[in-house]
C-alpha positions in Angstrom: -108.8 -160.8 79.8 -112.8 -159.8 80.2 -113.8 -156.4 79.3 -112.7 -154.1 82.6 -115.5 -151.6 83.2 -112.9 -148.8 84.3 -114.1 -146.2 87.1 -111.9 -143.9 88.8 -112.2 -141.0 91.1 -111.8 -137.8 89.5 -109.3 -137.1 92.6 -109.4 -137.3 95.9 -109.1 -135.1 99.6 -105.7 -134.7 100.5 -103.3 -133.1 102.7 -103.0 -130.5 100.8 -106.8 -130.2 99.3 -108.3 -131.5 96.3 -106.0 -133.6 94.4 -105.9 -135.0 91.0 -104.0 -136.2 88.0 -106.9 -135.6 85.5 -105.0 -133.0 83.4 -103.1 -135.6 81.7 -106.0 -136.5 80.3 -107.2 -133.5 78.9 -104.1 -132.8 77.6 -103.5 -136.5 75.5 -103.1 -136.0 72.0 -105.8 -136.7 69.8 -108.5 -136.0 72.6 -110.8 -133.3 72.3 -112.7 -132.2 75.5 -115.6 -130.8 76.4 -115.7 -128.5 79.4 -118.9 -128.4 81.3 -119.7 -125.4 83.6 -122.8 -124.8 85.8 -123.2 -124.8 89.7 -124.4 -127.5 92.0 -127.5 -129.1 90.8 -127.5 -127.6 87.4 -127.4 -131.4 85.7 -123.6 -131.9 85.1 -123.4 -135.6 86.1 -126.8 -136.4 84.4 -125.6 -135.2 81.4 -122.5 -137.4 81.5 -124.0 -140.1 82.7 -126.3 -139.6 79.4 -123.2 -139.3 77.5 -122.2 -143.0 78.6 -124.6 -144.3 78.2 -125.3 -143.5 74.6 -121.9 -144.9 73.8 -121.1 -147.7 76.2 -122.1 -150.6 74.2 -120.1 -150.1 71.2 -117.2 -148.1 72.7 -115.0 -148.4 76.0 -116.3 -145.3 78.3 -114.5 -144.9 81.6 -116.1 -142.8 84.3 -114.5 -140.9 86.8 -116.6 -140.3 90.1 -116.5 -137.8 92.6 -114.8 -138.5 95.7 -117.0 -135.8 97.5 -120.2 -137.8 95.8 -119.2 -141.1 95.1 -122.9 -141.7 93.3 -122.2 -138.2 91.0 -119.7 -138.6 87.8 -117.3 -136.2 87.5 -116.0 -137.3 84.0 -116.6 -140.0 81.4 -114.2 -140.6 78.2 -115.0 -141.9 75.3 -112.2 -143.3 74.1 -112.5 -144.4 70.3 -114.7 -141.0 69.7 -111.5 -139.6 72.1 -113.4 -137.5 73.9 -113.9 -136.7 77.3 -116.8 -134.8 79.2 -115.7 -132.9 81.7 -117.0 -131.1 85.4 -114.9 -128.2 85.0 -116.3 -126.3 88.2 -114.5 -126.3 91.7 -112.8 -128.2 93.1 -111.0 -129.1 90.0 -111.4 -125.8 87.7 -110.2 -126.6 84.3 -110.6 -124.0 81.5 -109.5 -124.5 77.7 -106.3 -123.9 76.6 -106.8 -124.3 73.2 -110.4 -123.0 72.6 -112.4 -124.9 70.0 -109.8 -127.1 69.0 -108.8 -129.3 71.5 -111.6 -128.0 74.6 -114.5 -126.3 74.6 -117.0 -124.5 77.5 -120.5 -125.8 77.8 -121.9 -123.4 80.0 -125.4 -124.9 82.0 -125.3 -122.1 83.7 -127.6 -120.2 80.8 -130.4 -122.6 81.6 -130.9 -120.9 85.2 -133.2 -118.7 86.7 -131.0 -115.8 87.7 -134.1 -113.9 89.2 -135.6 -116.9 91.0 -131.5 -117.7 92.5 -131.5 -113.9 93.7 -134.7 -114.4 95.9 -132.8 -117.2 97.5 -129.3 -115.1 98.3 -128.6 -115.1 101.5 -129.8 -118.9 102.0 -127.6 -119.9 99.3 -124.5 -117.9 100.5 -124.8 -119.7 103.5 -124.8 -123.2 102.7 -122.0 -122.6 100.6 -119.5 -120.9 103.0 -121.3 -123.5 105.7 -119.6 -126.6 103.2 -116.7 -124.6 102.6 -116.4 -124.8 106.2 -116.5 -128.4 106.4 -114.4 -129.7 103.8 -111.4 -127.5 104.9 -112.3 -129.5 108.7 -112.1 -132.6 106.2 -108.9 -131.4 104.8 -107.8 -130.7 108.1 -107.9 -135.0 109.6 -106.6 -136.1 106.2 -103.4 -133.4 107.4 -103.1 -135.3 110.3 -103.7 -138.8 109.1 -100.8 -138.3 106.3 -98.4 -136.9 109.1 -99.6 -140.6 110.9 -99.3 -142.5 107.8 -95.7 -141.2 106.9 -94.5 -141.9 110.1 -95.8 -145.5 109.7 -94.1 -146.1 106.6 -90.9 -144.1 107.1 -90.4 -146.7 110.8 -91.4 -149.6 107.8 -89.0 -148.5 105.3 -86.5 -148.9 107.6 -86.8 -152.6 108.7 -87.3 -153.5 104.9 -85.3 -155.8 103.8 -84.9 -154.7 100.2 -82.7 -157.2 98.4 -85.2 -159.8 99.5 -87.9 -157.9 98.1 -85.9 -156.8 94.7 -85.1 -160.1 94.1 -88.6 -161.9 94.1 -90.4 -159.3 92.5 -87.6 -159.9 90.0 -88.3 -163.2 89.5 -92.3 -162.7 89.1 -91.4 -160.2 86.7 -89.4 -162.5 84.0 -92.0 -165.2 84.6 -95.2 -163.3 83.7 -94.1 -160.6 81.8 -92.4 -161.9 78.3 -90.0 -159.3 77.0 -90.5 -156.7 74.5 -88.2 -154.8 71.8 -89.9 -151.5 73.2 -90.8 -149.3 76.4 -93.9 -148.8 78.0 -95.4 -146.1 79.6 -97.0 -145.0 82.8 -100.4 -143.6 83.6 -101.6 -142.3 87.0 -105.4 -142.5 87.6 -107.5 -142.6 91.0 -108.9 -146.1 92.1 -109.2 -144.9 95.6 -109.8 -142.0 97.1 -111.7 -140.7 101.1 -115.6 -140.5 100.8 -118.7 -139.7 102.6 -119.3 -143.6 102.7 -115.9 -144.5 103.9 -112.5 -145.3 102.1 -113.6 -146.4 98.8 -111.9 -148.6 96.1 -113.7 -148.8 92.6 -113.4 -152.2 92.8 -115.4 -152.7 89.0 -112.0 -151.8 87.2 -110.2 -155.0 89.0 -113.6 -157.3 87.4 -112.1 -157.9 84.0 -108.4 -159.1 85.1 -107.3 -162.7 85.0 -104.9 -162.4 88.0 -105.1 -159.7 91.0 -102.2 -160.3 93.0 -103.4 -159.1 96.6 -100.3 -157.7 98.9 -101.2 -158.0 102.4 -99.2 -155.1 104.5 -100.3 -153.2 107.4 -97.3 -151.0 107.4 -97.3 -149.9 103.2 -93.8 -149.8 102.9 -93.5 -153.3 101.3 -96.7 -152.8 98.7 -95.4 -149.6 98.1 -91.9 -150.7 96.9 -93.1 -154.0 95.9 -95.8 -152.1 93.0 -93.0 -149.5 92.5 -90.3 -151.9 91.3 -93.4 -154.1 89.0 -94.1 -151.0 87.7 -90.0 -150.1 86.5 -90.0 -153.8 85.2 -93.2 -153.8 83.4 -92.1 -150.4 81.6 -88.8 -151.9 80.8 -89.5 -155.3 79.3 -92.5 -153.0 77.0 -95.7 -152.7 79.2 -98.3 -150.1 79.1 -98.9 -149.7 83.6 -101.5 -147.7 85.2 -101.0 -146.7 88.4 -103.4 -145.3 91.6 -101.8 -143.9 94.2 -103.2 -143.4 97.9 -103.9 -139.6 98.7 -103.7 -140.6 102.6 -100.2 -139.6 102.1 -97.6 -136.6 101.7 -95.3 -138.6 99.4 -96.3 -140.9 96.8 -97.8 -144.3 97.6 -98.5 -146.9 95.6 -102.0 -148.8 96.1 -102.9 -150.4 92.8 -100.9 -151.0 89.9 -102.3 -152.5 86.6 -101.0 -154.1 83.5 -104.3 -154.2 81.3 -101.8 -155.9 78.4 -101.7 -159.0 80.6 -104.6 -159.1 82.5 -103.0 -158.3 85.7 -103.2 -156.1 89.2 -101.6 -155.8 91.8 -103.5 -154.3 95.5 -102.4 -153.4 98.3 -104.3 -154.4 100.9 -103.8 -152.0 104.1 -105.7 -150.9 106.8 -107.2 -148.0 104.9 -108.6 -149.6 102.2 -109.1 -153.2 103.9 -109.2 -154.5 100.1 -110.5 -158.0 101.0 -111.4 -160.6 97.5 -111.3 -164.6 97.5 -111.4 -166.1 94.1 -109.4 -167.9 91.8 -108.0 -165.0 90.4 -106.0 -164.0 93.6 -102.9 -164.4 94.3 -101.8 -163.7 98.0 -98.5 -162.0 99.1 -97.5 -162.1 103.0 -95.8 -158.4 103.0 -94.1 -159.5 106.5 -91.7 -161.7 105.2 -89.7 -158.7 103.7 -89.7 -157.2 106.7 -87.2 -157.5 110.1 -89.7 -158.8 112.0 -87.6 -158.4 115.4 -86.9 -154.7 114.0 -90.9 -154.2 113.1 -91.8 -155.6 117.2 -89.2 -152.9 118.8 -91.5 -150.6 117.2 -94.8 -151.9 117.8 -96.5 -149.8 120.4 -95.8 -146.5 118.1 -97.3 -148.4 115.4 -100.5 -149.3 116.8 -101.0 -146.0 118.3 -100.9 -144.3 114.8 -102.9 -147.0 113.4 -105.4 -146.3 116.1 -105.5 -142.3 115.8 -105.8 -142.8 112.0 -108.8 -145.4 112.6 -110.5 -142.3 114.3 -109.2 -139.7 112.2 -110.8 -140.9 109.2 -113.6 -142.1 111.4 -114.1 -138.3 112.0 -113.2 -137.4 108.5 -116.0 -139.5 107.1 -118.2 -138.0 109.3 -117.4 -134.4 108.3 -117.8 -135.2 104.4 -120.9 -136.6 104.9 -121.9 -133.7 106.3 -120.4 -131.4 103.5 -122.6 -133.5 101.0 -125.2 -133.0 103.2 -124.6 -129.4 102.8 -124.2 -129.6 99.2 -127.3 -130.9 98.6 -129.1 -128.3 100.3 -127.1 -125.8 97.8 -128.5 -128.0 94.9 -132.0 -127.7 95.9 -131.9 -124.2 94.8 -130.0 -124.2 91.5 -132.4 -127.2 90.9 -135.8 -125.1 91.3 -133.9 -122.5 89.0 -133.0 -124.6 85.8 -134.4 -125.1 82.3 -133.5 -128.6 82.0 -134.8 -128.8 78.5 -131.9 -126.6 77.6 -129.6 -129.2 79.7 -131.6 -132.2 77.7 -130.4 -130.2 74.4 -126.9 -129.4 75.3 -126.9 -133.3 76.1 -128.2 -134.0 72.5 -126.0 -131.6 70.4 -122.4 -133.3 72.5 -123.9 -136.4 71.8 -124.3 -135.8 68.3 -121.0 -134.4 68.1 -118.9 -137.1 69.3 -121.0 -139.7 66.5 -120.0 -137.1 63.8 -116.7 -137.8 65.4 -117.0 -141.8 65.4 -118.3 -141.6 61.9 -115.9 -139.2 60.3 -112.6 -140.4 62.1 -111.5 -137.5 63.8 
C-alpha cells in the first residue's frame, strides 16, 4: 500500500447542527493537544497549515478541514510527535481537560487590536448574527433532507434481502482478510461532509489504497449494511477499521469504510456523494441485486420524489453556506486589519519547536 495522504473534515452540518467525532482524538492516550483560540481571521488555519508543513516529510500529518471552508484546516495531527493542533473556537468549542498535561490554550486572540475591533462594533455584530442567520437556514434543509433520506432507506431496508447480502460479504471477508489471534478496533473520522462547493468527499485519503471496492446504491440501505457487516468482520478476524459516516442522516450511515492494514476501502457511491473513479484499483458492486427488485418498483414513485426534493434541498443548502462563508469572510476582514501577525508567526515558531523537542526526546 502507497503512502495515503489522510484529510478529513473536522465534522460536518447536520440535522441537528455541527457534528463531529473529533474528541476521540483529543482524548487518545499518549496525544498531547494544543488548543488554538482566536476569532475569524486571526491566522488559525495558517498556523496549522505551517505546522504541517514543517513536519510532513518525515512524519504522517493528517489534516482535518472545515466543512464550512473546505480550503481552511481545522486540525492537523502529527502523529509520531502525537500531537494535534487544534481550532478550538465555535462551532466545535473544545477546552482542556487536563491543563498543561495533556491540552493546552494558545490564545491569538492577544495579537489583536482591541481598540481598532471596537471602532468597527456595530459592523462586526452584524455580520456575525447575519451568518448566524444563515447557517441555522443551512441546518434547517439538512433537517429536511435527513427526514427525506431516512425515509429512503427505511422503504430500502425493507426489500433487503439480507441473507443474500450476509453471505457474500462473508465470503469477501475470509478471502481478503487472513485471520488474526486478536481484535481490532474501530475509528470514526469524516471523509464527507455538506460544503459551500457542494457534497464533498476528500478523495486524497482513498489515493494510497491498493483496492477501493466501489458499492453502487441509490437507495443506501445495501452500502450501509454491506460496510457495517465488513466492518464486524474485519474487527473480528484482528483489523484496525476506520469508518466515515454520512451526516445527511438521523441514524448512522455508513459511506466509507477503510482497512489501512490491507490497503483496502470500501465507498458507497449514492446520489449524494456521486463518488465516481475508474482504475484498476476498483472493484464494482451492483447494490441492486440484494434488493427485491419487484418490492423496490411498488415503491418507486415515493422514491424518486424524495430523491428529487433532496436534489433541491441540498441545491438550496449549498447555496445558503456559500453565502454564510461569504458572510464570514466579511467578519474576517476586520479581525484581519486588527492582528499582530508577528505574534501569530511566533506562537507558530514556539508549537513548532515544541513538538521537535517532542520528536527528539520521545515523549
Amino acid at each position: 500500500m502507497e503512502k495515503v495522504c489522510e484529510k478529513y473534515f473536522m465534522g460536518s452540518m447536520s440535522a441537528d447542527g455541527f457534528r463531529s467525532d473529533f474528541k476521540s482524538e483529543i482524548d487518545s492516550d499518549g496525544v498531547f493537544t494544543y488548543i488554538l483560540k482566536g476569532g475569524a481571521g486571526t491566522g488559525k488555519s495558517t498556523l496549522m497549515k505551517k505546522v504541517a508543513a514543517a513536519f510532513e516529510d518525515r512524519c504522517e500529518v493528517v489534516r482535518y478541514y472545515c466543512s464550512s471552508d473546505p480550503d481552511s484546516i481545522d486540525a492537523v495531527f502529527v502523529k509520531q510527535a502525537g500531537v494535534i493542533v487544534v481550532d478550538g473556537t465555535a462551532p466545535h468549542t473544545f477546552d482542556p481537560q487536563y491543563p498543561a498535561v495533556k491540552q493546552t490554550i494558545v490564545n491569538l486572540g492577544d495579537s489583536w487590536d482591541s481598540k481598532k475591533l471596537k471602532e468597527n462594533t456595530a459592523s462586526i455584530i452584524s455580520a456575525t448574527d447575519s451568518h448566524r442567520r444563515l447557517m441555522n437556514r443551512a441546518k434547517s434543509y439538512v433537517g429536511a433532507m435527513s427526514r427525506l433520506y431516512d425515509d429512503t432507506i427505511y422503504m430500502a431496508g425493507d426489500e433487503l434481502d439480507v441473507k443474500k447480502l450476509e453471505a457474500a460479504v462473508a465470503r469477501l471477508c475470509v478471502k481478503i482478510m487472513p485471520k488474526k489471534n486478536k481484535e481490532g478496533s474501530v475509528r470514526m473520522s469524516l471523509v464527507g461532509a455538506v460544503t459551500p462547493k457542494g457534497y464533498m468527499l476528500q478523495k486524497d485519503t482513498l489515493s494510497g489504497f491498493d483496492r477501493i471496492y466501489v458499492i453502487d446504491d441509490d437507495l443506501f440501505a445495501v452500502s450501509d449494511m454491506l460496510q457495517k457487516l465488513v466492518c464486524e468482520n474485519a474487527v473480528k478476524r484482528g483489523y484496525n477499521v476506520t469508518v466515515s459516516r454520512c451526516g445527511l442522516f438521523t441514524q448512522s450511515v455508513y459511506e466509507l469504510v477503510m482497512i489501512k492494514e490491507l490497503g483496502v476501502a470500501f465507498v458507497a457511491s449514492t446520489p449524494i456523494n456521486l463518488f465516481a473513479q475508474s482504475s484498476d484499483k476498483v472493484v464494482k458492486i451492483n447494490g441492486m441485486r440484494f434488493y427485491d427488485v419487484a418490492g423496490i418498483r411498488l415503491k418507486k414513485r415515493r422514491l424518486k420524489a424524495n430523491r428529487n426534493a433532496c436534489s433541491k434541498l441540498l441545491e438550496e443548502c449549498v447555496t445558503t453556506l456559500s453565502q454564510a462563508k461569504a458572510m464570514h469572510d466579511e467578519i474576517e476582514k476586520y479581525y484581519i486589519s486588527a492582528m499582530d501577525f508577528s505574534l501569530v508567526d511566533k506562537s507558530t515558531r514556539k508549537i513548532i519547536s515544541e513538538i521537535r523537542k517532542r520528536l527528539v526526546d520521545g515523549v
